[in-house]
C-alpha positions in Angstrom: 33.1 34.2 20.0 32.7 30.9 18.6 34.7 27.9 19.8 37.8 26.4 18.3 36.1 23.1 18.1 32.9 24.5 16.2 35.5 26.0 13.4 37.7 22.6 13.0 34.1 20.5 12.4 33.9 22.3 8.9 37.4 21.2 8.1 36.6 17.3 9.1 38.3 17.3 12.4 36.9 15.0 15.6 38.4 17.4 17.8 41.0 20.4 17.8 44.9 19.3 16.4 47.6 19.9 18.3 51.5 19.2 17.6 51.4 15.8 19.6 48.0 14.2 19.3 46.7 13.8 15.6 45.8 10.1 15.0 42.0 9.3 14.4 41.4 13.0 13.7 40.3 12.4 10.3 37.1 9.8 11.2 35.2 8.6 8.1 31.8 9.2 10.2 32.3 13.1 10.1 33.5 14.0 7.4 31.3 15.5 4.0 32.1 14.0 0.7 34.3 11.4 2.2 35.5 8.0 0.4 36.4 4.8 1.9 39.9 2.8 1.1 37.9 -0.2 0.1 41.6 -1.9 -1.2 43.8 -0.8 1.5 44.3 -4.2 2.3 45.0 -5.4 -0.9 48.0 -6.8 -2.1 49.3 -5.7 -5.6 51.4 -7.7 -7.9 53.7 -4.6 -8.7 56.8 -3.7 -6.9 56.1 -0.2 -6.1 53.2 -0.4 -4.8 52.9 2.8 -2.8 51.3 5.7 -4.8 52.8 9.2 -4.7 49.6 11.1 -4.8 47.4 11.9 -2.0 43.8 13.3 -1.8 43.9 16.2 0.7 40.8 17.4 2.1 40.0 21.3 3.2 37.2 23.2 4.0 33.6 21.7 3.4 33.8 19.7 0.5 37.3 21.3 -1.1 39.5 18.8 -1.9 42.8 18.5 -4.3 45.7 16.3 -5.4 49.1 16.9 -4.2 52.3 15.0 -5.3 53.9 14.2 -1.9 57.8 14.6 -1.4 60.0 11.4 -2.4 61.2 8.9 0.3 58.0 10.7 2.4 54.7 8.2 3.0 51.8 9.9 4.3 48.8 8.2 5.1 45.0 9.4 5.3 44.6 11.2 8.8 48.0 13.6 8.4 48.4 16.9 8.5 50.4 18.5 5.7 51.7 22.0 4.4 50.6 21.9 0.5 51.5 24.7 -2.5 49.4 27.4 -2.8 48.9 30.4 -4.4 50.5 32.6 -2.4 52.1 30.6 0.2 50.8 27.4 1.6 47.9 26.2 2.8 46.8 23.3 5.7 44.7 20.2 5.1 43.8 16.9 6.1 45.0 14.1 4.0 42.0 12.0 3.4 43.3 9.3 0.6 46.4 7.7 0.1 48.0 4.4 -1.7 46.2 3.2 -4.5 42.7 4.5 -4.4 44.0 8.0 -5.2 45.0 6.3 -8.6 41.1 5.4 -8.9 39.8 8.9 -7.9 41.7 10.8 -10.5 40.6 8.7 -13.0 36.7 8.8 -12.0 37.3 12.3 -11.9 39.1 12.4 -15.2 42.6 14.0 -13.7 45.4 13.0 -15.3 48.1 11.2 -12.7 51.0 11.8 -15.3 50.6 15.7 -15.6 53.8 17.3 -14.2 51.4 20.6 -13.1 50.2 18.6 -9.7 50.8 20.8 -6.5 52.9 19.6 -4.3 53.3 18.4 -0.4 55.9 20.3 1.0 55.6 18.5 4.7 53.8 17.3 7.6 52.5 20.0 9.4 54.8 21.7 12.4 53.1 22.8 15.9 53.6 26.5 14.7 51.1 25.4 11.2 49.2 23.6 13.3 48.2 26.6 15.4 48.4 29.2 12.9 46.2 26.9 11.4 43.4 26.8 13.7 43.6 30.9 14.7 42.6 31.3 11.2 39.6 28.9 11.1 38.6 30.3 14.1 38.5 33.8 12.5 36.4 32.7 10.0 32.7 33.2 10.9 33.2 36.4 12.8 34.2 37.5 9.7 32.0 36.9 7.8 29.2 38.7 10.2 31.6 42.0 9.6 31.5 41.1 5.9 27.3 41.1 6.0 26.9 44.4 7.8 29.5 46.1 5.1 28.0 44.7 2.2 24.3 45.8 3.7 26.0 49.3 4.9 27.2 49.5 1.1 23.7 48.8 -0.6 25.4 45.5 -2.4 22.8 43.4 -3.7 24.5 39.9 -2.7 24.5 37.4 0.2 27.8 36.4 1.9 27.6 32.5 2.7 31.0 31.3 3.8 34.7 32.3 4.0 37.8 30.6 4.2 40.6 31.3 5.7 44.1 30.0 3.7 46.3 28.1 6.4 49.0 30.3 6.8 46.9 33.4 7.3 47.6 35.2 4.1 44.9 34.8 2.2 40.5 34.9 2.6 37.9 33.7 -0.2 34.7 35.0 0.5 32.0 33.2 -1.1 29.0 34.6 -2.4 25.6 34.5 -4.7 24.3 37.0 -6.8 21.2 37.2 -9.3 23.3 39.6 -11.2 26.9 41.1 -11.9 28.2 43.3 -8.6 30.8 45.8 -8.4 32.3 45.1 -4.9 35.6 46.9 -5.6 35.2 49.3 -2.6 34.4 46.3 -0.4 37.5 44.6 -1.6 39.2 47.9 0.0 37.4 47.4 3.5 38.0 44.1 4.3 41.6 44.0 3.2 42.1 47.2 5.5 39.9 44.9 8.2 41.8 41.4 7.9 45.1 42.7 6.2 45.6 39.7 3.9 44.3 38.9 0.0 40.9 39.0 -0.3 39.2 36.6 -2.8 35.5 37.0 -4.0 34.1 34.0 -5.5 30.7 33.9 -6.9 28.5 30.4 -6.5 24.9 29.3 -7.5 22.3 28.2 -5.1 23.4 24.3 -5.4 27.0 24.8 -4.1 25.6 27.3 -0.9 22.7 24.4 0.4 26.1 22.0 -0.1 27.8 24.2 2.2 25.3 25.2 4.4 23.8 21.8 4.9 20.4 21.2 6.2 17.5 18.5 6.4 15.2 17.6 3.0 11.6 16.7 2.9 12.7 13.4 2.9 13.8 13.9 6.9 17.5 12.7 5.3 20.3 15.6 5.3 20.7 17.1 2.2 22.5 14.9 -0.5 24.3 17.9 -1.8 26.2 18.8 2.0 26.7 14.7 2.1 27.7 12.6 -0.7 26.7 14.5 -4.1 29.5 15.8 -5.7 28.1 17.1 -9.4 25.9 19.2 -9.6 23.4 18.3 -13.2 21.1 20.4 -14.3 17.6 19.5 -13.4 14.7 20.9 -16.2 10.5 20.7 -15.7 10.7 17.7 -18.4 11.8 15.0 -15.9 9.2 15.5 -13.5 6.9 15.1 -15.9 8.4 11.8 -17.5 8.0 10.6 -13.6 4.4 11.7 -13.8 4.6 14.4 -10.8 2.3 17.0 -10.0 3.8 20.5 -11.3 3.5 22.1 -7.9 6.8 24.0 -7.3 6.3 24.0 -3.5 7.3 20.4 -3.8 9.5 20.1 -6.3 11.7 22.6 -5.5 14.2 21.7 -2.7 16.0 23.8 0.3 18.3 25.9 -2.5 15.2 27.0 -4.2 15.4 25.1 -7.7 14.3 21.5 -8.8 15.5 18.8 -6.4 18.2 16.6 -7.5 17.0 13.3 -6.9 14.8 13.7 -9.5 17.5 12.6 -12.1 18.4 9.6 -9.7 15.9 7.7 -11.6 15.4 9.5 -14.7 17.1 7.0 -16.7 14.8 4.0 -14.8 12.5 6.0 -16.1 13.3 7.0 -19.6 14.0 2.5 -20.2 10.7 1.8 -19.0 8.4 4.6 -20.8 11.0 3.0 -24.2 8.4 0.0 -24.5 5.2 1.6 -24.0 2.9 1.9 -27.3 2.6 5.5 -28.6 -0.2 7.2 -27.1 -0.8 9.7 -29.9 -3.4 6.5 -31.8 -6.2 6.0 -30.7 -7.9 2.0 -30.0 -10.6 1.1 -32.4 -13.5 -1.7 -31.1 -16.8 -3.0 -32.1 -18.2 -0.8 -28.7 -16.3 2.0 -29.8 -13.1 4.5 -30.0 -11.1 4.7 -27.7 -8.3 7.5 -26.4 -5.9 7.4 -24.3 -5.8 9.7 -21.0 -2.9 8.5 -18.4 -0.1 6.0 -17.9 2.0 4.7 -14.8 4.9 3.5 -16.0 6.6 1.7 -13.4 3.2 -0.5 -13.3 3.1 -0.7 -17.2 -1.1 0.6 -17.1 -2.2 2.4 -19.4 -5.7 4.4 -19.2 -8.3 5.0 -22.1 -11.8 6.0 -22.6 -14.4 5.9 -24.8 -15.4 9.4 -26.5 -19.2 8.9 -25.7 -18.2 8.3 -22.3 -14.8 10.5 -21.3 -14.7 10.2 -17.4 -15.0 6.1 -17.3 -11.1 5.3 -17.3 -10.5 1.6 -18.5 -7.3 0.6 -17.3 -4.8 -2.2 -19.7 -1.6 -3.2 -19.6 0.6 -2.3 -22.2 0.7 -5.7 -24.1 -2.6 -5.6 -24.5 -2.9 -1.7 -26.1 -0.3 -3.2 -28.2 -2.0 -6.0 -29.1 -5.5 -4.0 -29.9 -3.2 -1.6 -32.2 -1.7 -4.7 -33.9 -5.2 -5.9 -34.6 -6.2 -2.0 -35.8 -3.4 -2.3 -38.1 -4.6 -5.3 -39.5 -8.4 -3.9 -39.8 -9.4 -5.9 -36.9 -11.4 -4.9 -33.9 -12.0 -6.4 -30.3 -15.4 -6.1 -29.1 -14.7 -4.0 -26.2 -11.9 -2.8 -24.0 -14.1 -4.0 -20.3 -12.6 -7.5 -21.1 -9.0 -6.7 -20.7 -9.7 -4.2 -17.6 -11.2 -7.6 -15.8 -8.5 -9.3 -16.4 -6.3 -6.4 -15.6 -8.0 -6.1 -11.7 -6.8 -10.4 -10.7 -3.3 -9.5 -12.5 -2.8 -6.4 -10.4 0.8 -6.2 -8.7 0.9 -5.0 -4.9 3.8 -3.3 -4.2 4.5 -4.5 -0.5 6.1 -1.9 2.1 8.9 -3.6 3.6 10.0 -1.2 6.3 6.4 -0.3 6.8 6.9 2.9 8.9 6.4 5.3 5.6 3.1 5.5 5.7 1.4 8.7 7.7 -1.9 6.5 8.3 -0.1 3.7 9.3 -1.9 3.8 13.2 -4.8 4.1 11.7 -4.7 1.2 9.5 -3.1 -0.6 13.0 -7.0 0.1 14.6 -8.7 -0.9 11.7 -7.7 -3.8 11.0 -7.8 -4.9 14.6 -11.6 -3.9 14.9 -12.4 -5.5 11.3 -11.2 -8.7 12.8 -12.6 -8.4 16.5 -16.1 -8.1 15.3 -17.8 -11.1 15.7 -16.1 -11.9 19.1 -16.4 -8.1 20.1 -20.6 -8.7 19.2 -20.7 -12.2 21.4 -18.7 -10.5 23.7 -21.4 -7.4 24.2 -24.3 -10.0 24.3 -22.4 -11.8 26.9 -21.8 -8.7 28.8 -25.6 -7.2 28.7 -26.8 -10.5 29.9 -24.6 -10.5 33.0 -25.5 -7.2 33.8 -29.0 -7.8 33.6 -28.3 -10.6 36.2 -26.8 -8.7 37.9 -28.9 -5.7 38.0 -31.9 -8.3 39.0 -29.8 -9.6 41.8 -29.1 -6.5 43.6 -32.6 -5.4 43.5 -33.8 -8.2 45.2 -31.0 -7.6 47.6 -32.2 -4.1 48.4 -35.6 -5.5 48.4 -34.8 -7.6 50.9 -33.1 -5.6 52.9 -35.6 -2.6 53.1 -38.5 -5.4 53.8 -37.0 -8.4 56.3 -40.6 -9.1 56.8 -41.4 -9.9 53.0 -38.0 -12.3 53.3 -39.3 -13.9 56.0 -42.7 -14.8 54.2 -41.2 -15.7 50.8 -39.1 -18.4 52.9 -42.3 -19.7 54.2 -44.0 -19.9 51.1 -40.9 -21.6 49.3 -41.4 -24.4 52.6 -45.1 -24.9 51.5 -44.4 -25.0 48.1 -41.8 -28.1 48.8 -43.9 -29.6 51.4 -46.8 -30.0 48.6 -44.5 -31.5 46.6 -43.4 -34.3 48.9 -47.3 -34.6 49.1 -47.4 -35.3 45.7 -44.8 -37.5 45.4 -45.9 -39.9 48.4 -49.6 -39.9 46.3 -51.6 -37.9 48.7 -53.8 -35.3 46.5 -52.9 -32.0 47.1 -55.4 -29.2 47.2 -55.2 -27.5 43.8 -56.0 -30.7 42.3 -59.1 -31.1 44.2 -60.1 -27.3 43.6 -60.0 -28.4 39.7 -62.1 -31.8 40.1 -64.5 -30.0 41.6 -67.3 -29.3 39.8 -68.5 -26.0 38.5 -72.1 -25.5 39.8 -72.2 -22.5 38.5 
């Protein structure tokens, strides 16, 4: 049986209501989709400066706007009884004052329409704990719902149900690749759960937003945090962006195309505006020229000669458009290797700030260290074969020494002849080698 706690988290909640502690259970840090009062400490000029509409907050990422009750000021963190169809339903108020005003007009809901639902109250202990029964009923259900949909042969996946506050009513969300006929497991769960059952189909977007989960990008999904629309994504923006058609990476945890591949779509669609059409081909004294690739957040453009197809000559895009202003005007460059030259001084280095998004990034560490350590490092390894040749001299005279005490002894006498000739020379006496070589050779 799963916990209370664990079924409040999907509702926002820091930890389980109860009738006399409620303040700070609506934290801005856990909740999905949430918005920050960024004026709630501005003052307004008008006189009635408290707004009558609040943004109350349900399950996952359902939210609505509720009219509250006159003379009644609510504020974001309470929890209120609201209208629903049938009965009433609990949530978390998670706007009030004069942002509300801002969200229903970003979301294009009209504050003036006399159709809002309504607040009835703040929530009683008895809503409160009815409240949380129901939420804690929620995924034990739905493992009943899974076995008697796969009992049943249904060709659908249940992904989440929701209880209704006061226990009357269940929506049971599902997806589907086609049209299902679940009237006879309408009849089992409502004989199960005795309350309204509520089927509601949703696409592959809306389940990863309720599920939740981690991207390639190591980020949670931006679906199950912040992204509210869902726009459709088509094959024709990743290959504006230049991407590699390989659906293993372009596809993200729900199956289709990822959605931040529109977040720069329009970056995209300004910058490829001002490049030169690629469809005409560069005329020079060396030869034609066609073109074969583009980056266009760099502004290069690739061509090649036809006698010569696999030597890419990169240009910026000024300077294609200066060639094809010249071909216009029957003129011709001598070549295009003049403008790649100039291209490879001008060439702009985008520098990674955070640098930790690299994969290679310890192996560029090493690298760089040995490239610069290799002149000491060589006079360091000269230095180093020199002392152990010393030292590899030294101790085998050592052990010499010590295997032969009589060759030590000798040695030592030899060295005191050796100096005692020399004092002989110096005090001008001939030594004995000299008179061995003024000898003559009667031979």
């Amino acid at each position: 049986m799963h916990s209370e706690k664990e079924a409040m988290q999907s509702r926002g909640c820091c930890f389980v209501p109860s009738a006399d502690q409620n303040e700070n259970i609506n934290q801005h840090s856990c909740c999905k989709l949430d918005a920050y009062d960024w004026i709630s400490d501005v003052n307004f000029i008008e006189e009635k400066r408290y707004f009558d509409i609040v943004e109350v907050r349900f399950k996952n990422n359902r939210k609505g706007f509720f009219r509250s009750p006159e003379g009644e000021v609510l504020r974001s963190g309470d929890i209120v009884a609201v209208e629903a169809s049938p009965g009433h339903d609990i949530g978390i108020v998670s706007l009030a004052g004069e942002i509300v005003r801002l969200q229903m007009h970003k979301k294009k809901v009209p504050y003036k329409d006399t159709y809002i639902n309504k607040v009835y109250r703040k929530a009683r202990a008895n809503d409160i704990e009815k409240w949380i029964q129901a939420a804690a009923q929620e995924i034990p259900s739905m493992i009943i719902t899974r076995k008697a949909v796969m009992s049943l042969g249904l060709d659908m996946k249940i992904n989440d149900v929701e209880f209704q506050g006061d226990k009357t009513k269940a929506i049971f969300y599902y997806t589907a690749e086609s049209r299902v006929d679940f009237r006879e497991l309408i009849k089992i769960l409502a004989e199960k759960f005795t309350v309204r059952i509520e089927m509601k189909q949703i696409g592959v977007r809306q389940e990863s937003s309720r599920l939740g989960g981690i991207g390639s990008c190591g980020r949670e999904l931006c679906c199950s945090s912040w992204l509210t629309d869902f726009n459709s994504v088509s094959t024709n923006t990743a290959r504006l962006q230049n991407l590699s058609m390989n659906p293993q990476k372009l596809a993200g945890q729900c199956g289709k195309l990822k959605c931040c591949l529109n977040f720069e779509q329009d970056n995209y669609k300004e910058e490829a505006a001002k490049f030169p059409p690629t469809d005409v081909k560069l005329k020079t004294k060396s030869g034609d020229a066609f073109f074969q690739k583009k980056d266009i957040l760099s502004g290069m453009m690739w061509y090649s000669y036809y006698d010569k197809p696999s030597v890419f000559i990169g240009m910026r895009r000024q300077e294609v458009q200066n060639i094809q202003r010249m071909n216009d005007k029957d003129k011709m460059p001598e070549a295009l290797n003049a403008y790649f030259e100039q291209e490879i001084e001008e060439t702009v280095k985008f520098d990674n700030v955070i640098g930790q998004d690299d994969l290679t990034r310890f192996d560029k560490v090493k690298s760089a260290g040995n490239k610069g350590k290799t002149k000491q490092s060589g006079n360091r390894n000269s230095n180093n074969r020199k002392n152990n040749k010393n030292n590899k001299s030294a101790k085998s005279k050592a052990n010499k020494n010590q295997q032969n005490p009589e060759a030590k002894s000798k040695d030592n006498k030899s060295k005191n002849n050796r100096g005692k000739g020399n004092q002989n020379n110096k005090s001008g006496k001939p030594s004995n080698r000299n008179n061995n070589q003024n000898k003559p050779n009667n031979n």
